[in-house]
C-alpha positions in Angstrom: -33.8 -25.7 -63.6 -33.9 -22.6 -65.2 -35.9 -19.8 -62.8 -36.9 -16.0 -63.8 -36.9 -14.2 -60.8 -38.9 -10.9 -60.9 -37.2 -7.9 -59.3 -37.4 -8.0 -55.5 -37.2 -5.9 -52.5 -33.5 -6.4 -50.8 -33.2 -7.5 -47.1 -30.0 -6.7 -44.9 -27.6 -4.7 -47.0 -28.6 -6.8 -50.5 -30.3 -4.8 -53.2 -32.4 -6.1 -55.8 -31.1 -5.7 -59.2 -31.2 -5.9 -63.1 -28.5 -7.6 -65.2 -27.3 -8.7 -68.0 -26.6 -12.5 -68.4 -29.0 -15.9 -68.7 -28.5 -17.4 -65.4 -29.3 -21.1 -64.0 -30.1 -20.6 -59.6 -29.9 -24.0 -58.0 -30.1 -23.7 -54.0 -27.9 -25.7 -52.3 -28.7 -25.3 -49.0 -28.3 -21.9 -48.3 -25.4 -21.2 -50.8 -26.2 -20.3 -54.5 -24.9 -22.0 -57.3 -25.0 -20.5 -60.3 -23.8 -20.9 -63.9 -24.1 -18.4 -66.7 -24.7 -18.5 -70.3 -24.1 -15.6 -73.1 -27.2 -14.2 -74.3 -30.8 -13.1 -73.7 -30.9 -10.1 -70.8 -32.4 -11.0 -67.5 -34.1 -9.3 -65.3 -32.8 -10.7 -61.7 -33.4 -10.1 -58.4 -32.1 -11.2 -55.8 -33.1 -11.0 -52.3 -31.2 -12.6 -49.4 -32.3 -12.7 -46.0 -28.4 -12.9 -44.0 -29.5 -10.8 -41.2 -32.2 -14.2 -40.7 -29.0 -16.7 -41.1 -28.4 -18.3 -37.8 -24.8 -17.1 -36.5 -23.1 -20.1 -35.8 -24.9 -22.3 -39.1 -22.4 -24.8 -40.5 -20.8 -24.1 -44.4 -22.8 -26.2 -46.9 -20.7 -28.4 -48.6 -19.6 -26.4 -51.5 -17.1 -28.2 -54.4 -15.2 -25.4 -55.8 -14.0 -26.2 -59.0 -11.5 -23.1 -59.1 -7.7 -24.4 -59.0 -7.0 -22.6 -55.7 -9.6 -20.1 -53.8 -9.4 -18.7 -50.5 -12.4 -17.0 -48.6 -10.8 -14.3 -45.6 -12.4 -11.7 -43.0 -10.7 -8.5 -44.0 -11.5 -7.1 -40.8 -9.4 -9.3 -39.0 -7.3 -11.1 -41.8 -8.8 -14.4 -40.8 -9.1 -17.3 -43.3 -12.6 -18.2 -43.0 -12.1 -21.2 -45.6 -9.7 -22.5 -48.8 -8.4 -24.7 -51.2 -5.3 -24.8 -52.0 -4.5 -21.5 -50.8 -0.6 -21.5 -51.5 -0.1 -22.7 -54.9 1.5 -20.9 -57.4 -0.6 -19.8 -60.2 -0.8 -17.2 -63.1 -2.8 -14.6 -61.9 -3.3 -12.4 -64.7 -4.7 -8.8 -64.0 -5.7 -9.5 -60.7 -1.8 -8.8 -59.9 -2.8 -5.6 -60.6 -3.4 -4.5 -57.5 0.0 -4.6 -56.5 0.6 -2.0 -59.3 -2.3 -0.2 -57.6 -1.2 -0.2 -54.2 2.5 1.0 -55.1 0.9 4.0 -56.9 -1.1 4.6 -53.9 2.0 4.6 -51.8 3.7 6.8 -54.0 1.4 9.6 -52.5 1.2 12.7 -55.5 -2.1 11.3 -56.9 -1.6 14.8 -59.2 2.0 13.7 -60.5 1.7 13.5 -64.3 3.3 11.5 -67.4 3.4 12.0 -70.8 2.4 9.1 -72.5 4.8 7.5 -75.0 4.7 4.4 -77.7 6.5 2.2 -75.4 3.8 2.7 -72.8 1.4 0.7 -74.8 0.6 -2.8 -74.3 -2.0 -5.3 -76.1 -4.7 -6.6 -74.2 -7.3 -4.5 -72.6 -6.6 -0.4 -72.4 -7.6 2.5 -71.1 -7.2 4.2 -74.9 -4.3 6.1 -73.7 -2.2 7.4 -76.9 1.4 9.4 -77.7 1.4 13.0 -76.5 -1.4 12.3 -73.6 -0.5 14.1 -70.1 -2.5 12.7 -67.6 -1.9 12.8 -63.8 -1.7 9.3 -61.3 -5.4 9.3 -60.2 -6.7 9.4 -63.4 -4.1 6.1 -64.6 -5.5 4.4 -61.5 -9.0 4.8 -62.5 -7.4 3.1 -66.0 -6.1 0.7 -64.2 -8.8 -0.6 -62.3 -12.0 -0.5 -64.5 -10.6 -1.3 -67.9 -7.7 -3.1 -66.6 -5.5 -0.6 -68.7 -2.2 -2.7 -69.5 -1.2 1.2 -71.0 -2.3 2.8 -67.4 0.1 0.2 -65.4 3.0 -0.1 -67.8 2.4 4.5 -67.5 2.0 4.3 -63.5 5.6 2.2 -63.2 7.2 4.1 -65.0 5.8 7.4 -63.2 6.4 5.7 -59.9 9.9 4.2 -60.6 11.7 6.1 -63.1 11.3 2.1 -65.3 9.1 -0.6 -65.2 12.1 -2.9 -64.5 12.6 -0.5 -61.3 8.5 -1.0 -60.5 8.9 -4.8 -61.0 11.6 -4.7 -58.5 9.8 -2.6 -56.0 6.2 -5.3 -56.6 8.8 -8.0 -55.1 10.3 -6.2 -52.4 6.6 -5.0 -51.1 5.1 -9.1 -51.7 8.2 -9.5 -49.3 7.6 -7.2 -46.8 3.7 -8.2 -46.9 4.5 -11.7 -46.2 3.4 -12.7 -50.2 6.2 -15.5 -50.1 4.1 -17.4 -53.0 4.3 -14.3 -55.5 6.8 -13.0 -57.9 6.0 -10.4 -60.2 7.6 -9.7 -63.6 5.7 -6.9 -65.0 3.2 -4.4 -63.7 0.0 -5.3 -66.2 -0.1 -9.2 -65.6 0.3 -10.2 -68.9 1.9 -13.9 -69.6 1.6 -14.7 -73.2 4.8 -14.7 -75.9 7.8 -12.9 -74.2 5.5 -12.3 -71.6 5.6 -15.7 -69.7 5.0 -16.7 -67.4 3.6 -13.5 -66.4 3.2 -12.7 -62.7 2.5 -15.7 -60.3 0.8 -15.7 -56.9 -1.2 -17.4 -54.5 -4.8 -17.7 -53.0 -3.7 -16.5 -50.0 -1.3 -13.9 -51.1 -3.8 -12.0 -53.0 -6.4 -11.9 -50.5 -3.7 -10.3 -48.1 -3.0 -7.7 -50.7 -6.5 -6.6 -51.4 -6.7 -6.4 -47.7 -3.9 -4.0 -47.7 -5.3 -1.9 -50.4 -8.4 -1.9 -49.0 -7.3 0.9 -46.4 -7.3 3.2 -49.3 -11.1 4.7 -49.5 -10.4 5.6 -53.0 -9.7 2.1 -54.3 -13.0 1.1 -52.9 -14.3 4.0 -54.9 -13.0 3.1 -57.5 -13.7 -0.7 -57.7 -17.2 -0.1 -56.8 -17.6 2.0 -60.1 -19.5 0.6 -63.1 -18.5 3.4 -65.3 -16.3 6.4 -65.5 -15.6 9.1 -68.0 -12.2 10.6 -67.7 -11.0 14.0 -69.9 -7.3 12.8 -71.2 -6.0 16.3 -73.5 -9.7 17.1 -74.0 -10.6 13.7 -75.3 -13.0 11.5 -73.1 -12.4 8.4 -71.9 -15.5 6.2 -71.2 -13.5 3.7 -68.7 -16.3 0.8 -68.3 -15.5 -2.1 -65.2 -14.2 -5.3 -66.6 -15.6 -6.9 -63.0 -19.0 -8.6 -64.1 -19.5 -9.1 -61.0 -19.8 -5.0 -60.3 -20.7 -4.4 -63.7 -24.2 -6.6 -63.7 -24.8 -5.2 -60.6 -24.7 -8.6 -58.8 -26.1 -7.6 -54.9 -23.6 -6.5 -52.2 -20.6 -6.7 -54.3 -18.5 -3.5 -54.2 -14.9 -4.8 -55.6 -12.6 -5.6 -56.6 -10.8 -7.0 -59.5 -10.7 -9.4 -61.8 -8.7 -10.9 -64.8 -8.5 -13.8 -67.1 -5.8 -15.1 -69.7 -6.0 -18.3 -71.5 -2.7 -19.7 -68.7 -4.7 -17.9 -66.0 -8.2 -18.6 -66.6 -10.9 -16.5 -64.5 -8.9 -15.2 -61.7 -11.2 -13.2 -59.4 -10.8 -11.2 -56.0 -13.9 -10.3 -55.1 -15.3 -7.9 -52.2 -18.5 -7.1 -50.3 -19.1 -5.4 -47.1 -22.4 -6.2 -44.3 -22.7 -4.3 -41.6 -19.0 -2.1 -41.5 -16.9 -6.0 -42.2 -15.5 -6.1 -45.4 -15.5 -9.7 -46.6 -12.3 -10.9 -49.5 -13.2 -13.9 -51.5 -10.3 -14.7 -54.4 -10.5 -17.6 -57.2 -7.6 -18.6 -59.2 -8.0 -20.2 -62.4 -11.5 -21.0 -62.4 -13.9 -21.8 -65.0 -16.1 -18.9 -64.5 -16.2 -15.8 -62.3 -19.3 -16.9 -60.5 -17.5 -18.8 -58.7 -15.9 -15.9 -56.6 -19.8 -14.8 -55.8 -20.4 -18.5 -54.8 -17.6 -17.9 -52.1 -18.8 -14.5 -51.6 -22.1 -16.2 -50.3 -20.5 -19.0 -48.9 -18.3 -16.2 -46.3 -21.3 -14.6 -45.2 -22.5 -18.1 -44.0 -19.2 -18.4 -42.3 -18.3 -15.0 -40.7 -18.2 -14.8 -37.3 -20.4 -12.3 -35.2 -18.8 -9.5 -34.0 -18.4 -9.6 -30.3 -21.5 -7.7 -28.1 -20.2 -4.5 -26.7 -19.2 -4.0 -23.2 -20.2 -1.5 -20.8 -17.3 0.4 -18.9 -19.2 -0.5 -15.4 -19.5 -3.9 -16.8 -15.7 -4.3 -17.7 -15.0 -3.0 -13.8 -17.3 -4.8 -12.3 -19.2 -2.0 -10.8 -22.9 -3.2 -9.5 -26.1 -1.6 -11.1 -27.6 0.8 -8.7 
């Protein structure tokens, strides 16, 4: 059943909202399952009561149509639930955060590159052209709103010296990380034409990535970021979010990328934070992206509380006076 739900004051950490999309809300039980539809705008607003959830209230049932998804605590890097959370599958831009992470590591955020034809890539771009010198931060910012397949073929070869020399440090970092389901083969994620089969990974692998690069404050500035104009040789970029997810303004969701190819289909890693805890929910090829805010919702029903702090004279056993 189709609902219009007027804009409403958020509880807890949620905030209501106005989007773009034509959305169908069906409750089940306490997780929402919803399905969009191209077309009129919609105002929604969505308040959720999760400071009123009980602490220790069972999952709903939820069927997760996405191939493989995993759902993980980034505070502690527990897996709080998953489907098929080691199979190999395309994941499309979403690998990009390993091309994200590698610049990070790199350090000189002010490190610069002039851009050249072979830098450019089809797909989506930051609108980087021949003869632009732009610095590492700025690429990164290309990388992660637009999903700049120009900004991450540019940051490899800035990083590396060649992208075959980036490729080989993404492998050698999924190895040292534990990703033993991932193998990359380009820094962008592309996997059509002499492309294929583009870079493959797992449920599981991607959700320990993002909770890598989630130690870096300015990737969660970054992801959280609708829209940002750069200046690239005087020319501004306008470098919009491909996440819908942060670009509709969905509540609580502050990250953290997406992608999509027609192997891949919606691949999603997905972020949002309560209370300091920093919760990762990833989707491999789903059908739509809403299924990463279904797990998003479905985590919160599943995080465990935080233990109650001690007292020192507690932990000693010292007697109140």
């Amino acid at each position: 059943m189709s609902n219009r739900l007027k804009p409403a004051v958020g509880q807890h950490f949620f905030r209501a909202v106005q989007f773009t999309s034509d959305i169908k809300v069906r409750r089940q039980s306490t997780l929402v399952k919803a399905t969009a539809a191209a077309g009129a705008p919609l105002a929604l607003g969505l308040a959720f009561l999760v400071a009123a959830l009980p602490v220790a209230f069972a999952a709903p049932a939820y069927d997760v149509q996405a191939a493989a998804a995993v759902v993980m605590d980034a505070s502690t890097g527990q897996t709080l639930w998953a489907k098929n959370p080691d199979a190999p599958l395309s994941a499309a831009s979403t690998s990009k955060l390993m091309t994200a992470l590698l610049a990070l590591e790199q350090g000189d955020l002010k490190a610069r590159i002039l851009i050249q034809q072979r830098h450019l890539r089809p797909g989506s771009t930051m609108g980087l052209q021949p003869g632009d010198d732009v610095d590492l931060e700025t690429l990164l910012w290309g990388l992660m709103l637009p999903s700049g397949n120009d900004a991450a073929v540019a940051i490899a070869e800035l990083v590396a010296g060649s992208e075959e020399a980036f490729v080989a440090r993404m492998n050698a970092r999924a190895a040292a990380l534990g990703l033993s389901g991932s193998v990359f083969t380009n820094p962008h994620g592309l996997d059509h034409r002499q492309f294929a089969p583009g870079n493959i990974m797992t449920a599981r692998d991607l959700a320990i990535l993002a909770r890598e690069l989630l130690r870096y404050p300015l990737i969660r500035q970054i992801a959280a970021t609708p829209e940002k104009t750069v200046v690239v040789n005087g020319r501004p970029l306008v470098l919009r979010t491909t996440n819908r997810l942060v670009r509709d303004g969905f509540p609580g969701v502050d990250g953290l990328k997406n992608g999509w190819t027609r192997r891949a289909g919606h691949c999603y890693v997905a972020t949002t934070t309560v209370n300091g805890r920093t919760l990762i929910a990833v989707v491999l090829n789903a059908a739509t992206y809403l299924e990463a805010w279904n797990l998003l919702r479905l985590g919160l029903d599943l995080l465990p509380p935080e233990p109650p702090p001690v007292s020192v004279a507690a932990a000693l056993g010292l007697p109140l006076l």
